[in-house]
N, C-alpha and C positions, 0 to 999 in steps of 0.2 A: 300378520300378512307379509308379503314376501316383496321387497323391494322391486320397481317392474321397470322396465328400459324407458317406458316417457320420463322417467325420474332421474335418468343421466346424462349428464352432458354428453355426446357424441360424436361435433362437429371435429372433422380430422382423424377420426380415429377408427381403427376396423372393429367391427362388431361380430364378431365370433356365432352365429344364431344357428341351435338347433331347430330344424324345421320335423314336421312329419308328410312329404312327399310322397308316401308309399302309396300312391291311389291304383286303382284298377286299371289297367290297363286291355287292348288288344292291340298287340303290332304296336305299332309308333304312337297311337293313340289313345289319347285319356278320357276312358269313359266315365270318368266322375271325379271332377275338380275341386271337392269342397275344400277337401281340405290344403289345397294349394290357396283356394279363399280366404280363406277363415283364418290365416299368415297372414295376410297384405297389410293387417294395420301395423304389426311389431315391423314389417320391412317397411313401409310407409315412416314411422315414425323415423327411421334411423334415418333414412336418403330423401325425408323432407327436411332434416336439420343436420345435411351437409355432412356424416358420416357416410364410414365407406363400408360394405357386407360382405361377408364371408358367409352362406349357405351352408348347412350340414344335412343331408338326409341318407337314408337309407330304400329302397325299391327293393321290394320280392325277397327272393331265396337265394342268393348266388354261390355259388362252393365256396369264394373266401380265399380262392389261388390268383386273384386277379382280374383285369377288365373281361366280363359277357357284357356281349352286342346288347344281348337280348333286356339285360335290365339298366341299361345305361340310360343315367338322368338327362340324355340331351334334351329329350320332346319334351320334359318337364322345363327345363331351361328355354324353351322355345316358348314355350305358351307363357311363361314368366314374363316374358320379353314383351309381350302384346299387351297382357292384362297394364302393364308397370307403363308401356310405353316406352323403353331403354334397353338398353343390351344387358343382358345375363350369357354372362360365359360362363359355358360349363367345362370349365378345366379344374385341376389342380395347383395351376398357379396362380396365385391372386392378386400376383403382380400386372395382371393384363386388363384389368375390369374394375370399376367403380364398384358392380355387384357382380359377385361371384356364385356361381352353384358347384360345389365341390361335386366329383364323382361320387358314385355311389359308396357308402362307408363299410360297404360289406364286402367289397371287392377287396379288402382286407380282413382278413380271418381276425386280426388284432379288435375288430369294433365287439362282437360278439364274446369273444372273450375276455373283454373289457380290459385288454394291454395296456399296462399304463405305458409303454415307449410308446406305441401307435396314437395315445391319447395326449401325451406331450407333442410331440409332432402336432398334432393336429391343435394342441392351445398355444404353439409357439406363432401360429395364425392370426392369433388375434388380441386384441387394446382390452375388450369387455367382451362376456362370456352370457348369450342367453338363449334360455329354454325357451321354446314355443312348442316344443316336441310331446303335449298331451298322453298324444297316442301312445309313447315309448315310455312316457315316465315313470311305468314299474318295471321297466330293464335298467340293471344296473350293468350296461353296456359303455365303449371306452366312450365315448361321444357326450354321454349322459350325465356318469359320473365320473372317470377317469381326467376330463377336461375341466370340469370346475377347480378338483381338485389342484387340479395340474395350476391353473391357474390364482390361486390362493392369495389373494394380497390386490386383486382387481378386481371390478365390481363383477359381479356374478350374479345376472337379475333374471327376473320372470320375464316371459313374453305378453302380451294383453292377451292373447289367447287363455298360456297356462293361468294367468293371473284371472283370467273369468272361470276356467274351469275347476278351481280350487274355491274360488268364493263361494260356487251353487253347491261341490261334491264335497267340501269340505265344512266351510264355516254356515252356511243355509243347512245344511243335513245337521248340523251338532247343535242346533238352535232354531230348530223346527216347530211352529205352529202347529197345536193338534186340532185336528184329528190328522195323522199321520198318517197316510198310508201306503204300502208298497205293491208293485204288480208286478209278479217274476213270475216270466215266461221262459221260453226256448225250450232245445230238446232235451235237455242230459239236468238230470238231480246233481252229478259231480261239480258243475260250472257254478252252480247257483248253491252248493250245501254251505258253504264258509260266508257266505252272503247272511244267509238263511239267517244262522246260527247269531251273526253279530246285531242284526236288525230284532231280533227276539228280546223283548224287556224296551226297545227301544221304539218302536213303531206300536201306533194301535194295531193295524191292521194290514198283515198280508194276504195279498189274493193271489193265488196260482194258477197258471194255464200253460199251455202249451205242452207238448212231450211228457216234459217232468211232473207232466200232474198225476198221470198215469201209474210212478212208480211208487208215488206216496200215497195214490190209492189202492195198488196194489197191498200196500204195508199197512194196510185198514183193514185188509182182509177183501176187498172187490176184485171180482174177476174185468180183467182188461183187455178180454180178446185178443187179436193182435197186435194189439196199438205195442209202440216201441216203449220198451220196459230195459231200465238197467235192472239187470236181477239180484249184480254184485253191491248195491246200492238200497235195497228195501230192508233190512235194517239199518242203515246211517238213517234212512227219511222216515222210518218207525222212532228211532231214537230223538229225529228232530219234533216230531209230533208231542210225542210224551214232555220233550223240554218245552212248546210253546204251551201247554197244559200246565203248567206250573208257574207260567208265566202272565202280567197282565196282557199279552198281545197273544190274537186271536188271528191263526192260520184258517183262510177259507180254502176247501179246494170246490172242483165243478162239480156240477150234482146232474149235469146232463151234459151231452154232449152229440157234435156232428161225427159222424161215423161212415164211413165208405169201405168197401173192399179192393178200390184199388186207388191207392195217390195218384190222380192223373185227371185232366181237365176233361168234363163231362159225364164223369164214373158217378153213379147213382149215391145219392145218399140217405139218410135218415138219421133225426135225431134220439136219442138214446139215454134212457137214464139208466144210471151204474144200476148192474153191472155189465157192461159191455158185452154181447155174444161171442162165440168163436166165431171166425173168417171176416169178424169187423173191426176196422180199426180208427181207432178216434183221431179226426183230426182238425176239431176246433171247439171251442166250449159252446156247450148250448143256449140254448134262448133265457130261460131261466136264470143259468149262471149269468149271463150277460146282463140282464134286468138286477141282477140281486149287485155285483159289481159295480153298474151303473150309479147305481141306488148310494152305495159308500164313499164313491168315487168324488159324487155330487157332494156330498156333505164333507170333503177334505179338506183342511188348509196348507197341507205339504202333502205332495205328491212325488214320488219314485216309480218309473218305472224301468226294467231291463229284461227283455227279452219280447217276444211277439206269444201270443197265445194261442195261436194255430202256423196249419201252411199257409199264412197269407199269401205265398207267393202264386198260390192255383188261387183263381177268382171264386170257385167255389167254395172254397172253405178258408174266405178273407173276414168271414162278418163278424169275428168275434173281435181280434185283432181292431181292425175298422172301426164297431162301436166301443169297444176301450178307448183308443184314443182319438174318437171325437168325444166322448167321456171327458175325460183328461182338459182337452180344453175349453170344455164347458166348464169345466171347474176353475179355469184358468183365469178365462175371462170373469165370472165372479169372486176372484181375489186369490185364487189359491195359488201358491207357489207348486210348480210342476218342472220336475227335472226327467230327462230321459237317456240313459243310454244304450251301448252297445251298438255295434254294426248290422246288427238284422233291424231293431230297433227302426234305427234312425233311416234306415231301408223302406219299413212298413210307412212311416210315418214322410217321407216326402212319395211314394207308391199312392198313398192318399190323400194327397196335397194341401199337407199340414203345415209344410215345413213353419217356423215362424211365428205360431200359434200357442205354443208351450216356453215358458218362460228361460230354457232352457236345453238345450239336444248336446250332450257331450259328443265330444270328435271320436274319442277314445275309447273301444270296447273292453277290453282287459285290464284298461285301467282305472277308467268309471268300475269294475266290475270290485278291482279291486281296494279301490277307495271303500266300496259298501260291504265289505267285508273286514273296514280297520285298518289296514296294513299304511303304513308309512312308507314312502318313497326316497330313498338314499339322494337321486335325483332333483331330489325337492327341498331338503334338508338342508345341503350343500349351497344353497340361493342365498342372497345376502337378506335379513330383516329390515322390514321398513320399520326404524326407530327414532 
């Protein structure tokens, strides 16, 4: 495990902390705070024991030529201020503030390209060096990993965020209670195929929904109507079928489904067992699938899920989505460990007023995504051991 900032001393000293501020925005305003939340304890722990903070985040897209109005971290520094109770400046100098919010790190083309001058600069800021940045820790970006390195000889620790979201996606996933099992949803076979592949031999049981269920039924040989099909994709998800057939884990996919002819709130539907007709297009698992699901779900002792299994976001074609993960935490609440991520995800699941229910919601989509696909993070590597 990764040594974590309650475990350093910090009175007097500036603490260097990447954050993940990137939240949604319209205009000046933050339509969804979580993950400005789900920081306050690594910023609490420093400026409850009389160290001083240096803020790192990144917002949006910006070209990388310098300050846009449009993604500047002030309103985030604003609402910082309130939640903390203290002043957060959002400068560049951190000479001015107890706690600091740097500008946005992208307003330098250097973070992105992961410049190590841009990334000395920015670790010549600070005493100790720490991740909270989840969300980012598979960018090997200057901020990420340019600044630990930069800083090499100073403690370089996890945040309580990162440090919780590597115990569930890391050390709980690699020492998993069976019956094991996974629910990969969303739209694209591409997103979820390197997933697929490294959970096979290692999970009892994966269940599929959403979009991508489509394309690997298609590579079954079922017609799919118009439901969305990667075409360039039904052999990789042919190929993934044959490997879980060799394997002891057992890929389910839907064997019925909701189906509409047009995505839109109030557009008629009908449930449908494969094969899908022409001019219909599938967009949630059926009743059936959702019973047989149910049914596994109930009996798990580790649970995964990523992605949603329909349009949850039209109220019509929410139920499948819905009864998964009140599923999930009926399994939860009788003992079983339940981890969930991704951004649509964790979407579906406060949209149904879950949040808090499941033993676990990562912050981080792409990189929960790619934690269950193996991959090791340079960002993470870089952290000092707790020895």
């Amino acid at each position: 495990m990764k040594k974590t900032i309650e475990q350093i001393e910090v009175a007097g000293k500036r603490v260097l902390m990447r954050v993940d501020f990137n939240v949604p925005m319209e205009g000046e305003n933050i339509t969804d705070e979580r993950r400005i939340r789900m920081v306050l304890p690594s910023i609490r722990s420093v400026i409850d024991r009389d160290g001083l903070l240096t803020l790192m985040s990144h917002l949006g897209r910006p070209a990388g030529n310098g300050f846009e109005q449009e993604w500047s971290l002030a309103p985030i520094a604003a609402r910082l201020s309130e939640l903390l109770e203290q002043p957060v400046a959002c400068t560049d100098d951190d000479s001015t503030s107890r706690i600091v919010l740097l500008e946005n790190l992208r307003f330098n083309k250097g973070e992105i390209d992961g410049d190590q001058k841009f990334a000395s600069q920015l670790a010549s800021k600070g005493d100790i060096y720490c991740n909270d940045a989840f969300g980012t820790a598979h960018r090997d970006h200057a901020s990420m990993v340019g600044v630990p390195k930069a800083m090499k000889g100073k403690p370089r620790v996890a945040g309580i965020l990162l440090a919780r979201e590597l115990q569930y996606l890391d050390h709980v996933l690699s020492n998993a209670q069976q019956p094991f099992v996974a629910v990969l949803g969303g739209s694209k076979v591409s997103d979820k195929m390197d997933a697929i592949e490294n959970l096979i031999g290692t999970v009892d049981t994966i269940l599929i929904g959403g979009a991508m269920s489509y394309t690997f039924l298609l590579a079954r040989g079922e017609e799919m109507g118009n439901s969305l099909i990667e075409a360039d994709r039904v052999n990789d998800a042919r190929a993934m079928l044959a490997l879980a057939a060799t394997s002891l884990t057992e890929v389910i996919l839907p064997f019925d489904h909701i189906c509409t002819q047009q995505i839109v709130l109030g557009s008629s539907i009908q449930v449908v067992t494969s094969p899908i007709p022409s001019g219909w297009i599938g967009v949630d698992i059926g009743p059936e699938t959702i019973a047989t699901y149910t049914k596994l779900l109930k009996q798990a002792k580790t649970i995964v899920w990523n992605g949603p299994l329909g349009v949850f976001e039209i109220e019509t074609f929410d139920l499948g989505t819905r009864q998964i993960a009140e599923a999930i935490v009926a399994a939860t609440n009788s003992g079983a460990t339940s981890i969930a991520g991704g951004g649509d995800t964790a979407s579906a699941i406060t949209a149904f007023g879950l949040e808090g229910q499941m033993t676990h919601i990562s912050t981080g989509g792409g990189a929960s995504l790619q934690m269950l696909e193996g991959k090791a993070f340079s960002s993470v590597e870089l952290l000092d051991e707790n020895v």
